[in-house]
N, C-alpha and C positions, 0 to 999 in steps of 0.2 A: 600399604593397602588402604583401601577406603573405610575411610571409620564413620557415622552415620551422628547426625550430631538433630538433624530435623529445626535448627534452631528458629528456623521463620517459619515454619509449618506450626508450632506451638503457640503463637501467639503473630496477629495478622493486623498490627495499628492499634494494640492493647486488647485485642478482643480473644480470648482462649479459645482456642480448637477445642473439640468433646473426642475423648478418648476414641470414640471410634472411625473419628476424620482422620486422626493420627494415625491410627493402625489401617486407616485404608493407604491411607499417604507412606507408611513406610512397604507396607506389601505391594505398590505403584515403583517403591523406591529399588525393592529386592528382585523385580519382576524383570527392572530394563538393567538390572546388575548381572543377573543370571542370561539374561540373550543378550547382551553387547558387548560384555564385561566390563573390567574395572580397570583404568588405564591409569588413575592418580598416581602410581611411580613413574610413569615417564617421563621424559624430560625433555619437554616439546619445544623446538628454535624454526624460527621465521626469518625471510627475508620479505622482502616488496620485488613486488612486479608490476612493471607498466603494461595496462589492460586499452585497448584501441578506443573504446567507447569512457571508461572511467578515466581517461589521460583528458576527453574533454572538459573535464572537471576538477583539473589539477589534482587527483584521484591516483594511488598506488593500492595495489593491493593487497592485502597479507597473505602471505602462503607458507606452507612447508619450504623449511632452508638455513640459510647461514649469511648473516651479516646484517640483517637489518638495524637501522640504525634509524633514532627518532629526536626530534628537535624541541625546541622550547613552541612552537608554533605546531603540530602534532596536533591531530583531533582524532582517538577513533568514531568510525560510527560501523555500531555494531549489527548486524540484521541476519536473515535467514529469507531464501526462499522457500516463500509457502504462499503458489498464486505468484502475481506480479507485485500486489500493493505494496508488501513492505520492501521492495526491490526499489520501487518509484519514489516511496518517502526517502529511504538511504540517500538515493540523486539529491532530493534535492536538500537533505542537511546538507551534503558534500559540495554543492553545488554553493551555496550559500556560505558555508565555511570557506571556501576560496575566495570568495565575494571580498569575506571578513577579514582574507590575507593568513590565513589558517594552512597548514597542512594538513589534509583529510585522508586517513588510511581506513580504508574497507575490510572490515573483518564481521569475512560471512561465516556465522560456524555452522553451516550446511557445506562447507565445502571440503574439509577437513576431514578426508573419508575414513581411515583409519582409526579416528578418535571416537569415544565411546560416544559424544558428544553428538558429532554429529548423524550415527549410526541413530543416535533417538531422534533427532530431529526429522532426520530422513524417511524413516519407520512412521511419526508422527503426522508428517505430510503427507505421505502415501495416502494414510484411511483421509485427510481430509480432502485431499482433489477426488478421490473417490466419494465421497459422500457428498461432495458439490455436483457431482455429476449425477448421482444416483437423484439427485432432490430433481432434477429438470426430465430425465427420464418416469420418474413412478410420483404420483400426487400424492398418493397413501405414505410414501415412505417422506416425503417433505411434509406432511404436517403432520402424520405421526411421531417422528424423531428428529427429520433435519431442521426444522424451524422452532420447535421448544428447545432442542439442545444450544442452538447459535444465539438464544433470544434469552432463555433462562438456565439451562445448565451451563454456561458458561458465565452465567451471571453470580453463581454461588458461591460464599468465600470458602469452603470446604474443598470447589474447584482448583482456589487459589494453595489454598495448605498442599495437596499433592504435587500441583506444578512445583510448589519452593522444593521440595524434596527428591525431584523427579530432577532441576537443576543445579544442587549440590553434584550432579554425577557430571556435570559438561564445565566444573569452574575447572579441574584439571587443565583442560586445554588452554587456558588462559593464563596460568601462574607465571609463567615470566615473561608477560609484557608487564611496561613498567604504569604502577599502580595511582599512580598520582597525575596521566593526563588526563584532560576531559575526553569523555566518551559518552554517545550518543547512541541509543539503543531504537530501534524501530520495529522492534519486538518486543514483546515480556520475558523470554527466554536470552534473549542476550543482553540485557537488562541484570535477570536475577543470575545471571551467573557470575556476571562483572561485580555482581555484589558480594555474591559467596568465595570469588577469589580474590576479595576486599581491594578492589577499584571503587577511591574515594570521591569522584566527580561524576556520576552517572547521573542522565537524565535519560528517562524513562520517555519513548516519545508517542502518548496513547494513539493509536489510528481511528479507534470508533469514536461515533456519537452518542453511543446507545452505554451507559456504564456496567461494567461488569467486572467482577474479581479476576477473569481470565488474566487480565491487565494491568494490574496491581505487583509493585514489585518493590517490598520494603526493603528501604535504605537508600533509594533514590528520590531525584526530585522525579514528580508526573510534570508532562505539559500534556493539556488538550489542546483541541483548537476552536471548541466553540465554547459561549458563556454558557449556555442552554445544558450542557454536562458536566459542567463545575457545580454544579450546588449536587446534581446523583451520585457524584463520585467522591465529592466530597463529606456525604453523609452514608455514604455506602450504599445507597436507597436497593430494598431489596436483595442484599446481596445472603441475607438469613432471615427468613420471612417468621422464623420461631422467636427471634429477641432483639432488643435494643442493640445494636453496636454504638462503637466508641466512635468517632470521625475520624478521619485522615488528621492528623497537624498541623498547624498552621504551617507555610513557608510550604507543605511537599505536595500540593498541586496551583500548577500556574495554568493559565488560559492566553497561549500565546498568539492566536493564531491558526491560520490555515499553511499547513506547510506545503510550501510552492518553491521550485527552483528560480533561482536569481535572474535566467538567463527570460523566465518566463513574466517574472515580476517588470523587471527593467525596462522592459520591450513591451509591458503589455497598453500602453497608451498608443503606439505607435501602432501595434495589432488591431487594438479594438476601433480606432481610425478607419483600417481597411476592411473591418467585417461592416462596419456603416456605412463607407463607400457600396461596397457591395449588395446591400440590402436595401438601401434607400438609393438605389442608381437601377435596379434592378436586374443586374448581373446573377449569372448562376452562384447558388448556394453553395458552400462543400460543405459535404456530412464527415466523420471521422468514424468508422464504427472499431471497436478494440474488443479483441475476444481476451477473457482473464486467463490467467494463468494454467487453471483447473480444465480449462476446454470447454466448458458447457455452454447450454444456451442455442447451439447450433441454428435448430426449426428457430427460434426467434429471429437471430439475424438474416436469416433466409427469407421470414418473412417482409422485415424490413429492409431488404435491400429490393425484394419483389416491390415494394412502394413507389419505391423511387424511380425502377426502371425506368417508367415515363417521362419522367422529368430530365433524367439523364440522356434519353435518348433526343429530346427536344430541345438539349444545349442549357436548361435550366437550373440542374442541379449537377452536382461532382460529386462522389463519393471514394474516399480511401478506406482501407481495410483492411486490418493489422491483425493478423491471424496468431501473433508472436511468434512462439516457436511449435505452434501447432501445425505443421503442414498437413497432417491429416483430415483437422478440418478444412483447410482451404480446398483438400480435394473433395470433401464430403458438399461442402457450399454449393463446386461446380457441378455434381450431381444435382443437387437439389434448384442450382439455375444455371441453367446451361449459357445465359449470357456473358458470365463469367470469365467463360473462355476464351473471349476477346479481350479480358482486361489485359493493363498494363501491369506488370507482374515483377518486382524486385524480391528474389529469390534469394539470399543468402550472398547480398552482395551489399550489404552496410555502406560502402564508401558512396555507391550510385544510389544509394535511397536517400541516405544524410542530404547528399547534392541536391536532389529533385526537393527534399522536401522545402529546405532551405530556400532554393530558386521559387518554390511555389510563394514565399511569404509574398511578395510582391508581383510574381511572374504569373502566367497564365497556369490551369488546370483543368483538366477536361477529362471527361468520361468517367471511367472505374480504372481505378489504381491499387495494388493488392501488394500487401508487404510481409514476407514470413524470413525469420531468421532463425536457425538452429543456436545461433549463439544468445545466451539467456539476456546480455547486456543490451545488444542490439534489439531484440524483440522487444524490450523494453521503454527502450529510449525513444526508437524513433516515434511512439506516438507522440510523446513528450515535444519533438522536432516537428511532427506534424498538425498539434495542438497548433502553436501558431498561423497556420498556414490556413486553417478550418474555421468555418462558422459553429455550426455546431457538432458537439462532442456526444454522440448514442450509447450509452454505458448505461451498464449496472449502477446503482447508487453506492459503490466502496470507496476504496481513496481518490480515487478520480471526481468523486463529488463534491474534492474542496477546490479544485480548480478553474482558474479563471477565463473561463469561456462558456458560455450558452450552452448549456448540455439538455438534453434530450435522455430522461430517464425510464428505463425498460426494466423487467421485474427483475427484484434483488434474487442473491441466490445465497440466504441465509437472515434471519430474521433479522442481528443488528444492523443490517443495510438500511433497515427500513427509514432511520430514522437520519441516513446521509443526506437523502431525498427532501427529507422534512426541512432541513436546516438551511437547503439550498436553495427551497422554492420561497423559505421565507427572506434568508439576503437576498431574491430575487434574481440569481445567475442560472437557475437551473428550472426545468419544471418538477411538479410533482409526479410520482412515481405511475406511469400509466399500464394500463392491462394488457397483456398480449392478447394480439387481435385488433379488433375496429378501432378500438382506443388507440393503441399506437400508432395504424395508418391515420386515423382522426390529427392526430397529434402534430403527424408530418405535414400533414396538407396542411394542418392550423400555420405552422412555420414556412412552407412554401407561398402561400397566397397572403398571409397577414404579416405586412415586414412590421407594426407595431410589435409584435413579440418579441421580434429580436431584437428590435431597439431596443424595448424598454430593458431586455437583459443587459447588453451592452452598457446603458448608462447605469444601471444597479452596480455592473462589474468596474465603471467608473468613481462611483460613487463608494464604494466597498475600498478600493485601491485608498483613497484620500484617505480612511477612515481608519488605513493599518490592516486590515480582515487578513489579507495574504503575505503578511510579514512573519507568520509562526516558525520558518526555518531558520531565520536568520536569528527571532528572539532564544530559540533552542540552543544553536550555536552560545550565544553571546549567557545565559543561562551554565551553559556546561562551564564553559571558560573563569567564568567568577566561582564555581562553586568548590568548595573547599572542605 
């Protein structure tokens, strides 16, 4: 039976918890013991399965089963869906780990439904896509609770003391994978678990720019990926506004980079060529618009896709739109613009979307093209496939705002976004984060009639590539591999 030990909830980078973090942190701990229960006697065996979108990635996956068997070349990389973002990082460690010559085994512990493990992760996720939703719906309820909580309650190391203790209950599920490969975490929860089931190669692979305890996972290496949150994170800034803390250690935060898939890195001078052809020859634009995970935002994309109609019906612009695995929104869209119903539309048929999108890299593109996949891989990936083929990328400022392509940033939906925006208008690939409404059609038009904007991104995204900016997957990889 699970015996309760709190041992990284007590102390957080030499700084003591106050008695009464601890005792919030173990009644957090007794709360998700008493509704999911305690499964540390069991004796959990996996095998690998080849997954249709993770086989692009030289990717197997872990699951419930018998025989799995692992090599001297072995990477896990660990993650959880919550949203799409840490789904998108996972790709591209994995993607990058095969680059490396690595074998990359995916272990989501959201998947694992049985296990206590993932019973809290899944419980966990629920209130957050609902509170991502709730924040775009109610203004009262976004900056009364959803935007302090994303911005500074999860910036508090007393946040971090409950999470360690809340993760002792999910190392069960992890006791006999073997403890000594490198494993790569794209969460803080599969992170601190690999820790607590003494997995001695973790990197920790932070996603925000904004520092915060949430993300804090001692006994691993951190990587960021910008300079601009190694010194916050590295001094804790903020994270207990009542006293001094101790720093992070030397060696356990590194700034590797922007983590980007290999497939995107490799290709991306040959990309950014055809987005220049395009803009300075005065061929239509393509927009990419991607709905997150959580489904929100709706009235925004509606009203930017309303923008563009013009331009798309003039042969000027193209637009794709990747609903993931929301198909509700994409029916909510077509209510809200009925032109929609004319697009071209790949419905749950991955093999014909990869194709088009692929064939767009070079090949022609026209109209509105609309993509929704019920399987979580595919909803995923293919904007990743269709990043390439796009001028510019319409998103939220989240993990998508370290990637390399011209993006077009529309309002975050949680306060640490705020500062993806920041980092991206200043390397210059992205704009600053603009207002719904006049600001955002302002925005478009600025990008349809002024090709200097896109240029100047383009050569920043050029310029950025020389400079290493989008090499953080690969240094993560190569990070885990040495560490011992």
């Amino acid at each position: 039976m699970f015996e309760k030990s709190l041992e990284k909830s007590r102390e957080i980078f030499g700084n003591l918890m106050s008695p009464k973090d601890l005792r919030k942190a173990e009644k957090t701990q007794n709360k998700f013991l008493k509704k999911y229960g305690d499964d540390s006697d069991r004796d959990y065996r996996f095998a690998l399965k080849d997954n249709p979108v993770l086989s692009e990635l030289g990717t197997k996956e872990l699951v419930f089963g018998q025989g799995a068997a692992f090599s001297d070349k072995t990477v896990f990389v660990g993650n959880i869906r919550m949203g799409f973002g840490h789904y998108r990082i996972s790709m591209a460690m994995a993607s990058c780990a095969r680059a490396l010559g690595y074998e990359p085994v995916w272990v989501d512990l959201n998947s694992f439904q049985s296990s206590t493990c993932t019973k809290i992760i899944s419980g966990q996720n629920e209130l957050y896509s609902l509170g991502s939703r709730l924040s775009q719906r109610s203004r009262l309820f976004n900056k009364l609770y959803w935007e302090p909580l994303n911005s500074e309650g999860f910036r508090k190391l007393s946040y971090n003391c409950a999470d360690q203790a809340s993760a002792e209950l999910m190392a069960p599920l992890l006791k006999n994978l073997p403890k000594d490969k490198p494993y790569v975490a794209t969460h803080v929860w599969p992170a601190q678990a690999a820790i607590h089931a003494g997995f001695t190669r973790v990197v920790n692979a932070i996603p925000d720019n904004w520092p915060m305890a949430l993300h804090l996972a001692q006994g691993a290496t951190h990587t960021i990926q910008t300079r601009s949150a190694w010194l916050g994170y590295k001094a804790l800034r903020g994270m207990d506004k009542k006293r001094s803390l101790k720093p992070m250690p030397a060696g356990d935060l590194v700034c590797t980079g922007h983590y980007v898939d290999h497939e995107l890195v490799s290709n991306l001078e040959a990309d950014t060529a055809l987005r220049l052809d395009r803009v300075q020859n005065g061929k239509a634009k393509r927009y990419l618009l991607t709905v997150g995970g959580a489904g929100a935002q709706q009235a925004l994309f509606a009203s930017v896709i309303r923008a563009l109609l013009p331009d798309i019906k003039a042969g000027k612009a193209t637009l794709f739109i990747n609903v993931g695995d929301h198909r509700n929104v994409w029916d909510s869209l077509k209510k809200a613009v009925p032109e929609l119903g004319s697009a071209q539309v790949f419905m749950n048929d991955y093999a014909r979307a990869r194709a088009y999108a692929l064939e767009a890299v070079t090949g022609e593109a026209r109209g509105i093209v609309g993509f929704c996949h019920e399987d979580i891989f595919a909803a995923v990936y293919i904007t990743n496939l269709l990043m390439r083929a796009s001028d510019v990328l319409v998103t939220k400022p989240s993990e998508l705002a370290f990637y390399p392509i011209p993006k077009l940033f529309i309002q975050h939906v949680g306060g640490h976004e705020i500062w993806g925006a920041i980092h991206a208008a200043e390397a210059g690939d992205g704009s600053y984060e603009v207002a719904p409404g006049r600001e955002t059609v302002d925005m478009i038009r600025l990008m349809q009639t002024e090709p200097e904007v896109l240029v100047n991104m383009n050569r920043c995204i050029l310029e950025n590539k020389k400079a290493g900016l989008y090499n953080g997957a690969y240094e993560v990889i190569r990070l885990a591999v040495r560490r011992r």
